[in-house]
C-alpha positions as CSV (number, residue, x, y, z in Angstrom):
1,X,123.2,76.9,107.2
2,X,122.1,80.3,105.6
3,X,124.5,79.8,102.6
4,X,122.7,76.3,101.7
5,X,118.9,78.3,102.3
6,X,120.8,80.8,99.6
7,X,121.8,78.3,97.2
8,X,118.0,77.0,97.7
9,X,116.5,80.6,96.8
10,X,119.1,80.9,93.6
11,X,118.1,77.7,92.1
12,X,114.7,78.4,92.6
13,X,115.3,81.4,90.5
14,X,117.6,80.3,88.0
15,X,114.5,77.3,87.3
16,X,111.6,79.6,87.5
17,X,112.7,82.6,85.6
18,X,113.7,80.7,82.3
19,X,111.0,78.8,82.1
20,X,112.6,75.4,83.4
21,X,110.0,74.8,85.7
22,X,107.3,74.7,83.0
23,X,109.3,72.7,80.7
24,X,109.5,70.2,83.3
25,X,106.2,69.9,83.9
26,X,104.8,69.6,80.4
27,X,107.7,66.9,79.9
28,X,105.9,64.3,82.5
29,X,102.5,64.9,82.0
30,X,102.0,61.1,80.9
31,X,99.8,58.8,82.7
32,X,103.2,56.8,83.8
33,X,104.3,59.3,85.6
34,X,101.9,59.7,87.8
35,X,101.5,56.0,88.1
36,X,104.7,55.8,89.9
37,X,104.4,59.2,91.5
38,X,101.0,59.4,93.7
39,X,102.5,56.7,96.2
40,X,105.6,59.0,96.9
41,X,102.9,61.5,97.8
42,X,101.0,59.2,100.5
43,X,104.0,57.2,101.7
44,X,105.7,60.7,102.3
45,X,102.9,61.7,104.2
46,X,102.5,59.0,106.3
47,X,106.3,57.2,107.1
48,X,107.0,60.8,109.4
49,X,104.0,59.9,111.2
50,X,104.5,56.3,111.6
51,X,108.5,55.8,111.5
52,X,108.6,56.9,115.1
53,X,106.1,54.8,116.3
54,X,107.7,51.7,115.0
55,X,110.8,52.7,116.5
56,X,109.4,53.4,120.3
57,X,107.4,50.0,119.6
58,X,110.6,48.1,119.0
59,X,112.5,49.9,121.5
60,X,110.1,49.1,123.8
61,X,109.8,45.3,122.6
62,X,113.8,45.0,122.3
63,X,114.8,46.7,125.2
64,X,117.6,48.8,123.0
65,X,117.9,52.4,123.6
66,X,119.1,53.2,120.1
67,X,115.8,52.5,118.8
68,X,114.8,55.3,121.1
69,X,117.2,57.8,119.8
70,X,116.4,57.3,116.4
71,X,113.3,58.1,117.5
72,X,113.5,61.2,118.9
73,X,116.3,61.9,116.0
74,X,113.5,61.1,113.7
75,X,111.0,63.1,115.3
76,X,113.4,66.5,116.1
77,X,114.3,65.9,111.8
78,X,110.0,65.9,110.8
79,X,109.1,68.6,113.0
80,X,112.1,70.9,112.3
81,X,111.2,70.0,108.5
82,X,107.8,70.7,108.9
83,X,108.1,74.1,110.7
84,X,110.5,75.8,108.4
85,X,108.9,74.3,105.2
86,X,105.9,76.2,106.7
87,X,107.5,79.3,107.4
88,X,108.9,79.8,104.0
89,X,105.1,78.6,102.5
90,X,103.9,81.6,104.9
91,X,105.6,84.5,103.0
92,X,106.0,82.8,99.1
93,X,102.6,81.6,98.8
94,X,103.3,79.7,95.5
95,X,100.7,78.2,93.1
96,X,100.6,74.7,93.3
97,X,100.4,73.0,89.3
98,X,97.2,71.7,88.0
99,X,97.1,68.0,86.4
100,X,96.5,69.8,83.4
101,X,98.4,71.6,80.8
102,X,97.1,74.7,80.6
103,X,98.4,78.3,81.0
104,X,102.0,78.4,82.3
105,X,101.3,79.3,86.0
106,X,104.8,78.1,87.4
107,X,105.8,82.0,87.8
108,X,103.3,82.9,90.6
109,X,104.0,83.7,93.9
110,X,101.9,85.2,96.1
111,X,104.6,86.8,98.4
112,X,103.5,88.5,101.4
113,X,102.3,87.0,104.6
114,X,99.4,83.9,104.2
115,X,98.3,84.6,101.2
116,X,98.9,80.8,100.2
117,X,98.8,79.5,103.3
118,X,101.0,77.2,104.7
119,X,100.4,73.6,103.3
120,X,100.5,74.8,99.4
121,X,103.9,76.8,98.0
122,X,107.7,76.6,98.0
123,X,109.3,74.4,99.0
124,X,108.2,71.3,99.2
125,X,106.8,69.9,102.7
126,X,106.9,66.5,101.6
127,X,110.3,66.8,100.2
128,X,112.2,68.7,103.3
129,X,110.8,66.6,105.8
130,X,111.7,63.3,103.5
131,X,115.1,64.4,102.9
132,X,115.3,65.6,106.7
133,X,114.7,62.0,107.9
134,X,116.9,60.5,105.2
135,X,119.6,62.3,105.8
136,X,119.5,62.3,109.8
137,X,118.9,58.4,109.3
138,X,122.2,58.3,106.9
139,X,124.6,60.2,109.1
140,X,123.4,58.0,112.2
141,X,124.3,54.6,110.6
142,X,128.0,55.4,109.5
143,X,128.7,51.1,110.0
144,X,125.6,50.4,108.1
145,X,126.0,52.5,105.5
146,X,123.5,50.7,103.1
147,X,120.7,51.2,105.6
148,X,121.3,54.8,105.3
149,X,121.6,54.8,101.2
150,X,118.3,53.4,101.6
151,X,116.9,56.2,103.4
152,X,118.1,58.6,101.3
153,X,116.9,56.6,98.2
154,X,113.2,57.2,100.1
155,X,113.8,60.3,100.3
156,X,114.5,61.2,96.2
157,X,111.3,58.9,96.1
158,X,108.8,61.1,97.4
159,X,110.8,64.1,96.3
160,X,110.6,63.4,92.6
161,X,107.3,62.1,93.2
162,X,105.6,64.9,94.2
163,X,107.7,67.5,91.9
164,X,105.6,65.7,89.0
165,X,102.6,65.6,90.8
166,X,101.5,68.3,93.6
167,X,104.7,70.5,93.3
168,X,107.2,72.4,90.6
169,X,110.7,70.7,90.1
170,X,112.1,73.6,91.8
171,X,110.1,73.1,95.2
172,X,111.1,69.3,94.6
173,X,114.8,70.5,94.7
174,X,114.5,73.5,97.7
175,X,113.1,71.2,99.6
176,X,115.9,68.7,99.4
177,X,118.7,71.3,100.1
178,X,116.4,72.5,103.2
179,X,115.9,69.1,103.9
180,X,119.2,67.9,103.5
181,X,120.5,70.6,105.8
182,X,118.2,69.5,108.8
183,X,119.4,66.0,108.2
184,X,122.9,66.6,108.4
185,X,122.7,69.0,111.7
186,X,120.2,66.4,113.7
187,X,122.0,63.2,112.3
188,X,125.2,64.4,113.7
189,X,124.0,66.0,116.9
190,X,122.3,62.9,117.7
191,X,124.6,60.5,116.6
192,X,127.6,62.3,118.8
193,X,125.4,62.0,122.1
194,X,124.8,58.2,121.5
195,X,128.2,57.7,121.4
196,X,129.1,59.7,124.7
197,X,126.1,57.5,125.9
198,X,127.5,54.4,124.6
199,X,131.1,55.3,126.2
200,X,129.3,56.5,129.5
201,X,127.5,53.4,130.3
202,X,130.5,51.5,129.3
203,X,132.6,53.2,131.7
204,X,130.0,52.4,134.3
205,X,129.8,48.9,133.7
206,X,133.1,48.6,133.8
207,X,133.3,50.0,137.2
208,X,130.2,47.8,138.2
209,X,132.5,44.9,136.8
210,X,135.6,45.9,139.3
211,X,133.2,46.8,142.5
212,X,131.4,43.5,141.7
213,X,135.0,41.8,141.6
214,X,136.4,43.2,145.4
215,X,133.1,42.4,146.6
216,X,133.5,38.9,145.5
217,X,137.2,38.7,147.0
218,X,135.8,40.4,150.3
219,X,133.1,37.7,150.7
220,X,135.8,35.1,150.0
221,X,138.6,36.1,152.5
């Protein structure tokens, strides 16, 4: 997991210190952009918040304990998201863009400890916890694959979203590697432990099934 946190680090560099970053962001200063942009920015605010609800209201209303575990999959993949997307904000302390072009500000950090905060900097919060709960959503739906490319498809919405909006391309793309990361570890955690459930209570009812069965041939004879 390091490696990938690396690789997110490197890439930041190798955008930033050329001047990639900047070119990016003069590239889609046009009205369109933002057009399509500013709802990746509240939709990927509010889905962490209300996916898990939805799913506790329709496990509740179903009766299915896999709407519980993506639930709590869901949850473990926003707050994990959230907290180390925080952490790094913490001690980087980046400059957020302005809507404007103006002077090329995409170079500032303000490294150290809370000198930015934690809601403004590298990486993106929006992007790692996105990609986080696409990712854990796509590696816990292996049969329904297309329900996962879906997630992940959310997930490059509000991540290219906000890296023309509130963010630099290279917090857009940190945050996805971070993100990504998360998403893979709680997707497959979770997913293993719903199949041991899934093969636990099949044992059982299986051996309800057989004690049910002598019960009915001891009433019998």
């Amino acid at each position: 997991m390091a490696l990938w946190h690396m690789a997110a680090i490197l890439l930041t560099a190798v955008l930033v210190v050329p001047g990639l970053d900047w070119q990016y962001f003069a590239a889609t200063r046009g009205a369109e952009f933002r057009q399509l942009a500013w709802p990746a920015v509240r939709i990927g605010s509010r889905l962490p918040v209300l996916l898990p609800v939805l799913l506790l209201v329709l496990g509740y209303v179903s009766r299915k304990v896999k709407f519980y575990w993506f639930a709590g999959a869901v949850v473990q993949a926003v707050i994990l998201g959230s907290f180390i997307s925080s952490a790094y904000k913490a001690f980087t302390g980046r400059v957020h863009p302005l809507h404007e072009l103006g002077a090329d500000i995409s170079h500032n950090f303000r490294f150290g400890f809370w000198r930015g905060g934690v809601f403004w900097g590298w990486p993106s919060s929006h992007t790692t916890i996105a990609f986080a709960m696409g990712v854990t959503i796509f590696m816990m739906l292996p049969k329904q694959r297309w329900a996962g490319v879906l997630a992940v498809i959310y997930s490059l919405y509000v991540g290219l979203g906000v890296s023309v909006t509130i963010h630099w391309l290279s917090d857009f793309v940190a945050g996805a590697i971070i993100g990504s990361v998360i998403g893979v570890v709680v997707g497959r955690a979770f997913y293993r432990r719903g199949i041991e459930q899934e093969q636990t209570e099949g044992t059982e009812k299986v051996a309800d099934g057989i004690e049910q069965q002598k019960e009915t041939k001891g009433t019998k004879e």
